[in-house]
C-alpha positions as CSV (number, residue, x, y, z in Angstrom):
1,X,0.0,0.0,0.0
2,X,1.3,3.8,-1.2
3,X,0.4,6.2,1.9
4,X,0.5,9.9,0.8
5,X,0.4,12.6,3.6
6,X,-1.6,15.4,2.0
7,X,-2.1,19.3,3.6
8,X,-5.2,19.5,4.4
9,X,-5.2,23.4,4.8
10,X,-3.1,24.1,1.3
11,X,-4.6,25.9,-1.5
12,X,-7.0,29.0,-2.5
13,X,-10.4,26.4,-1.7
14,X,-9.6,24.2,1.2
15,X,-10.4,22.1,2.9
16,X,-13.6,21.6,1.2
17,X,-12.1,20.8,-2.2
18,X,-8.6,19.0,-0.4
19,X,-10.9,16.8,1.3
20,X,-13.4,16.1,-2.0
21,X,-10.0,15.6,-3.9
22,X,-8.7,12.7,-1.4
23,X,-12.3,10.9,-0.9
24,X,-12.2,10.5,-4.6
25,X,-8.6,9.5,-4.7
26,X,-9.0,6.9,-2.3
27,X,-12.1,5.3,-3.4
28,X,-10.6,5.0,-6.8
29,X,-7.5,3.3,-5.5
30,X,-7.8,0.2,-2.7
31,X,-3.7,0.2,-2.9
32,X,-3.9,4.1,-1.6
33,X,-3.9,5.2,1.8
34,X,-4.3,9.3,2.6
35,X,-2.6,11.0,6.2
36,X,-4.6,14.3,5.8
37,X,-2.7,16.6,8.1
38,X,-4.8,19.8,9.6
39,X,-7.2,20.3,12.3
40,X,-7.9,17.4,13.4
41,X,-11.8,18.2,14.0
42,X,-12.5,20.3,11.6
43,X,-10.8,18.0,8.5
44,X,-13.3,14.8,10.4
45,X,-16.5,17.1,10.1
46,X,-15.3,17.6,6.6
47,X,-15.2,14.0,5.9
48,X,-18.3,13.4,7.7
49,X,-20.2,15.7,5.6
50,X,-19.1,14.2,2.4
51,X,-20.2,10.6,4.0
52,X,-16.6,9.3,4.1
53,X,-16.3,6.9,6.8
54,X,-14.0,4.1,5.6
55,X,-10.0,3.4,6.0
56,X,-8.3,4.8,3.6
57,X,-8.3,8.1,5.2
58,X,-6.2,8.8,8.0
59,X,-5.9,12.1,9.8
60,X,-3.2,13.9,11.9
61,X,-4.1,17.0,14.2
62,X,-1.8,20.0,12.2
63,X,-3.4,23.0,13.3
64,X,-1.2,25.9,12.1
65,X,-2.6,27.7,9.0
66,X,0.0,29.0,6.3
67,X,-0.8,31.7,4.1
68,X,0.6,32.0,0.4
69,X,2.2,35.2,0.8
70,X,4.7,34.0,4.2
71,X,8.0,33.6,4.1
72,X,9.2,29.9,3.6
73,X,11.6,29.6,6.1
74,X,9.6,31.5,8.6
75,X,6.9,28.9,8.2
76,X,9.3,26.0,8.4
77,X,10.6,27.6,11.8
78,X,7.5,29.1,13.2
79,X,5.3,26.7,12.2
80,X,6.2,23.0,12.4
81,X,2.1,22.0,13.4
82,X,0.7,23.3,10.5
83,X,-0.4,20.8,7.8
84,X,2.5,21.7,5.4
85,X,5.0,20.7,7.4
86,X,3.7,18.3,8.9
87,X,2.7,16.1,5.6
88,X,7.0,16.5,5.0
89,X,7.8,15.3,8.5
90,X,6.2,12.3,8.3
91,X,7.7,11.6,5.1
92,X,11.1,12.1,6.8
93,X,10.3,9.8,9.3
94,X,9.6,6.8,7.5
95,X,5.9,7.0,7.9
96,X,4.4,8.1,4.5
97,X,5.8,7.6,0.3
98,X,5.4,10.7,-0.8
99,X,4.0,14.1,0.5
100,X,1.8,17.0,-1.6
101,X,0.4,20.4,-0.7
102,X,-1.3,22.8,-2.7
103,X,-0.7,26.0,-0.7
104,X,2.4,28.3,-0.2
105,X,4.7,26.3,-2.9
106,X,7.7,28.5,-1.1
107,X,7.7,26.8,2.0
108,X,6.4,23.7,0.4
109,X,9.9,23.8,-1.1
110,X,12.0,25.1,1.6
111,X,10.1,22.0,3.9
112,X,11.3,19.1,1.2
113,X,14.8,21.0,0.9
114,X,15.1,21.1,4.7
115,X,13.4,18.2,6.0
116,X,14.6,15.4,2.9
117,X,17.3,17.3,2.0
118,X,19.3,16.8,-1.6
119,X,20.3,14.0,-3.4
120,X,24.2,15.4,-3.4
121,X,25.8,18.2,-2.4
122,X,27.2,18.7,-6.1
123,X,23.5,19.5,-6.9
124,X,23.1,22.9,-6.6
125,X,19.2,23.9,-6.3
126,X,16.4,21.2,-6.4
127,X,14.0,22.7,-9.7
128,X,9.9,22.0,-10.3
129,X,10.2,19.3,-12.8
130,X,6.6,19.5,-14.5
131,X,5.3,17.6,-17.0
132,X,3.4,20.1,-19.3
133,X,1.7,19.6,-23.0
134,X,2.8,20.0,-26.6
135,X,0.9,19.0,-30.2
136,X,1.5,15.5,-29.6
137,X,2.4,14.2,-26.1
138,X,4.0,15.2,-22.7
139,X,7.1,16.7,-22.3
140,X,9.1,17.8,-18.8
141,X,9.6,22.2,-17.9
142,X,12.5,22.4,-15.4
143,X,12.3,24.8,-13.5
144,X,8.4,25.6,-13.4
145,X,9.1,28.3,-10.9
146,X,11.1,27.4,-8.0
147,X,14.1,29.6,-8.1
148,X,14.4,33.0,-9.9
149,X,18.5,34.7,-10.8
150,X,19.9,31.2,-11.9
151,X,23.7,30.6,-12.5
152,X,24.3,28.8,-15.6
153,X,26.1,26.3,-13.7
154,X,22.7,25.9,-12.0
155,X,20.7,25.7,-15.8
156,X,23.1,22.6,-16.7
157,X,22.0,21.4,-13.1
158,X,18.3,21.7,-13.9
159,X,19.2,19.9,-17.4
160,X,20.7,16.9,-15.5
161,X,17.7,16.8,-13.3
162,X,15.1,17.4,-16.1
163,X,16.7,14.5,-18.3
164,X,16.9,11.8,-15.3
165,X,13.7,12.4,-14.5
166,X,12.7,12.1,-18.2
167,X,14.5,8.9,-18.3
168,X,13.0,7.4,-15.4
169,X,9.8,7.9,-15.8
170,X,9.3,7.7,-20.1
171,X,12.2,5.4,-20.1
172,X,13.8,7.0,-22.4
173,X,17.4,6.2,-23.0
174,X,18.4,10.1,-24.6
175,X,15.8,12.4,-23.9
176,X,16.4,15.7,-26.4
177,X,17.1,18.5,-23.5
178,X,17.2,21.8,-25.4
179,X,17.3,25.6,-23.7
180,X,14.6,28.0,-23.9
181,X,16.0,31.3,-25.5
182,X,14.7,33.8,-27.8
183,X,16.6,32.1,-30.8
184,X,18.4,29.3,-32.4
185,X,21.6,30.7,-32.3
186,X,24.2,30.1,-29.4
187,X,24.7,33.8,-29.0
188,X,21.3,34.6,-28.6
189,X,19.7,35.9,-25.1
190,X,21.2,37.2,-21.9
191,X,24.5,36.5,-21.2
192,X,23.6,33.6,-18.2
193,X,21.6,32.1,-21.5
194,X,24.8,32.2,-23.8
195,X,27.2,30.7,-21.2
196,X,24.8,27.9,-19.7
197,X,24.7,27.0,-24.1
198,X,28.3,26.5,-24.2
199,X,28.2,24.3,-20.6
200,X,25.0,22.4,-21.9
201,X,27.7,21.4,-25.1
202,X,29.9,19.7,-22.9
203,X,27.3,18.2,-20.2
204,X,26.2,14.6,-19.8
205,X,23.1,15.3,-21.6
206,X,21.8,15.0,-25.3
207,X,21.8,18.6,-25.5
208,X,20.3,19.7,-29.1
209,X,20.7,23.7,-28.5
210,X,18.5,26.7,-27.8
211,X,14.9,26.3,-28.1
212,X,12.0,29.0,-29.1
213,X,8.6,28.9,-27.8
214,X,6.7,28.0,-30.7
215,X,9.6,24.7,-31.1
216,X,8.0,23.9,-27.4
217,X,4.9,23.8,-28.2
218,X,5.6,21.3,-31.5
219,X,7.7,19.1,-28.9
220,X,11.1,19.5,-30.5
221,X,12.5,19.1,-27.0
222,X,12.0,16.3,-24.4
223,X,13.4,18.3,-22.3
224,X,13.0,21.9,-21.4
225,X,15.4,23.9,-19.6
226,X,14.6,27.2,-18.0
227,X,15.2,29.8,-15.5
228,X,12.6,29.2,-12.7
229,X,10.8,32.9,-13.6
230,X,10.8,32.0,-17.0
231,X,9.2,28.8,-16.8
232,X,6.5,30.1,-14.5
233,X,5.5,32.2,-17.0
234,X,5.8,29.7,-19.7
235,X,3.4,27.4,-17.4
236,X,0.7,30.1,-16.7
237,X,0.7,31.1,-20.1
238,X,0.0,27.4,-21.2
239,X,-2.7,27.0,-18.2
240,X,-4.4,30.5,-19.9
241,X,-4.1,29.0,-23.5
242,X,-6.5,26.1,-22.5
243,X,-9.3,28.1,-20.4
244,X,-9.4,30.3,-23.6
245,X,-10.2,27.5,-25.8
246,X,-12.6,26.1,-23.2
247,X,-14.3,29.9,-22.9
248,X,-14.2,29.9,-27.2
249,X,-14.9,26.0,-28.1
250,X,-15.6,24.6,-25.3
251,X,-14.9,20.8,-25.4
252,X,-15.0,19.3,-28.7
253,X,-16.8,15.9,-29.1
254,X,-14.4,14.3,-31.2
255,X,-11.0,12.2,-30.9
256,X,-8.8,15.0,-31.3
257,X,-10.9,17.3,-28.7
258,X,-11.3,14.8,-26.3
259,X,-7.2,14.0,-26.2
260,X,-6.6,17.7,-26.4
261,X,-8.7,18.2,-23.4
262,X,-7.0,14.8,-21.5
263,X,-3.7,16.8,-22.5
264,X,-4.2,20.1,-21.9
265,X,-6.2,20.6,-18.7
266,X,-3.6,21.2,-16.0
267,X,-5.8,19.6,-13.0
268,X,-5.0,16.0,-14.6
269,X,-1.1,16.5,-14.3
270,X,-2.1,17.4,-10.6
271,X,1.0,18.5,-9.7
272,X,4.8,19.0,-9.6
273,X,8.0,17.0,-8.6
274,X,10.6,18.9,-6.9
275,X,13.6,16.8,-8.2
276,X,17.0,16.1,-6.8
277,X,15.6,16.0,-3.3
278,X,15.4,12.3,-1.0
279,X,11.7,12.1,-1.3
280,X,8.8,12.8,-3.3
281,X,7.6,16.2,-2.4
282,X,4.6,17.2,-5.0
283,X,3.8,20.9,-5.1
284,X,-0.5,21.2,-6.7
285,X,-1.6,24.6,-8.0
286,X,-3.2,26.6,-5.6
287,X,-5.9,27.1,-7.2
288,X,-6.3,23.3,-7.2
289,X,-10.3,22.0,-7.2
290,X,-11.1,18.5,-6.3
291,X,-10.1,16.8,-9.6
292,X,-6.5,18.8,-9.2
293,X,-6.0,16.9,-5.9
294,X,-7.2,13.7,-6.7
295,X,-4.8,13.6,-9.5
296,X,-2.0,15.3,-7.6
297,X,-2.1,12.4,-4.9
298,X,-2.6,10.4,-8.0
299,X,0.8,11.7,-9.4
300,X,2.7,11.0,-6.2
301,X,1.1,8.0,-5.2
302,X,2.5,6.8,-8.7
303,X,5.9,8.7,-8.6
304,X,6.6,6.7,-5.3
305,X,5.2,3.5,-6.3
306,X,7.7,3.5,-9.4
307,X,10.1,5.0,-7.2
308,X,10.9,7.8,-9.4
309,X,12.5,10.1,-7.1
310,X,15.0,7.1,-6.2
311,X,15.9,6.1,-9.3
312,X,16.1,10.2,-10.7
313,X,18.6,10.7,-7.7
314,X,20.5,7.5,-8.6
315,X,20.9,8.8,-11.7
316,X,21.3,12.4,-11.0
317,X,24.3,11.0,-8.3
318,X,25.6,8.7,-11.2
319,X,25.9,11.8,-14.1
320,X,27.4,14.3,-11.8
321,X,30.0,11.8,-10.5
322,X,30.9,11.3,-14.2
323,X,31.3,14.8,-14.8
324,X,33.4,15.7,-12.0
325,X,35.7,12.8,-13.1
326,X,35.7,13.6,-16.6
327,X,33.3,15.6,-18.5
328,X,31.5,13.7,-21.2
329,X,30.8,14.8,-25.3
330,X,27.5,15.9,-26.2
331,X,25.9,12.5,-27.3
């Protein structure tokens, strides 16, 4: 059985929504077992009120509310009862697979970073590795939005991540890891953008140069490397592209409308994987509704199953060794 601790408290519509989200998830999945971590009495009235009363629902008293807009650190310090935390804690202690939380993705972060802590000290910041749409199939954004002012050392770093992580879990020998930039050409973009290309060159990954975003969107890479501010954007703006065409079309009855919609409506990717970190910490939107949370506990449930984060950091531990030893060729 896959336990997944959940905050109970995290994101724009809980716990109504949180709790709707992991009733659905459990009674979908016998192998699933939820630790929803708030307050304790208020998160049972909420599952008596949706008529939940069976056992794959478990619930641990985390009382502390975090807001979106606190600092990450303070709520790590300050606030080690609130549901946030708490749903990493019990990851670290041995007592849950995986952990997810739709609310302040800051201390979310800084509560895996802290708490699991890193694969390897060679690995410089742990990136949102999110699997996002293109014409045809899935492809992986790292970062999505967890760290803004990147080094380009730290861009070959996310490209490491972004391509063991695409390995693992498409099992895919070479994934194609391409930068995001405003052009083709290696000396195009800011200067971090033109050094992290010549890096990326010499990197243990099949780096096939700068991407635009139109070549995104048409899935020339398999893997897309970004500064976290960047990606965010790129992320939003995909989330935007796909409530327009519901507001204009709405959903199309047909094979093609019905995969788009599979595809393109960010509540079934659920959420995120923070990668390079000993654990599977899931960060959800915060505007996550029910569906959102069902498939974000979905997404970890799966992730730790598979034992994604493992393998990615086995990997990630494996390529960084090499390259400290001796640098590889572009493949």
């Amino acid at each position: 059985m896959v336990k997944v601790a959940l905050d109970a408290l995290g994101g724009d519509f809980a716990p109504s929504v949180v709790l709707e989200g992991a009733v659905n998830a459990v009674n979908k999945d016998s192998n699933l077992h939820i630790v929803l971590c708030g307050p304790e009495a208020e998160v049972k009235a909420g599952l008596e009120k949706l008529g939940y009363s069976g056992n794959g629902i478990s619930v641990v008293d985390a009382p502390d509310p975090v807001a979106m807009d606190e600092h990450p650190v303070q709520v790590l310090k300050k606030k080690p009862h609130s549901g946030l935390v708490t749903c990493v804690a019990l990851q670290k202690m041995g007592k849950v697979d995986a952990s997810v939380s739709a609310g302040n993705s800051g201390a979310m972060m800084a509560s895996c970073l802290m708490l699991l802590g890193k694969t390897t000290d060679k690995f410089s910041r742990p990136p949102i590795g999110c699997v996002i749409p293109t014409v045809d199939r899935q492809i992986v954004l790292v970062d999505a939005g967890a760290n803004v002012d990147e080094r380009a050392s730290t861009l070959v770093d996310f490209a490491i991540a972004g391509s063991a992580f695409y390995q693992t879990y498409y099992n895919c020998e070479k994934p194609k890891v391409g930068l995001l930039n405003m052009g083709e050409e290696e000396h195009k973009g800011p200067a971090v953008l033109q050094e992290a290309y010549q890096l990326l060159k010499n990197a243990p990954v099949n780096f096939i140069g700068n991407i635009e975003g139109e070549d995104l969107l048409m899935g020339k890479a398999d893997v897309v490397v970004s500064s976290g501010y960047t990606g965010n954007v790129v992320l939003k703006m995909i989330e935007g592209f796909y409530e327009v065409h519901q507001k204009m079309f709405g959903t199309i009855d047909s094979e093609a409308g019905r995969r788009f919609e599979e595809m393109w409506d960010y509540r079934m990717t659920g959420g995120a994987l923070l990668l390079g970190l000993n654990g599977t910490g899931i960060i959800a939107h915060g505007r996550s509704d029910a569906l959102a949370i069902e498939k974000a506990v979905e997404v970890a449930a799966k992730y730790a199953a598979c034992g994604v984060a493992k393998n990615v950091n086995a990997r990630l531990a494996e390529i960084k060794d090499d390259a400290e030893a001796a640098p590889a060729t572009n493949p």
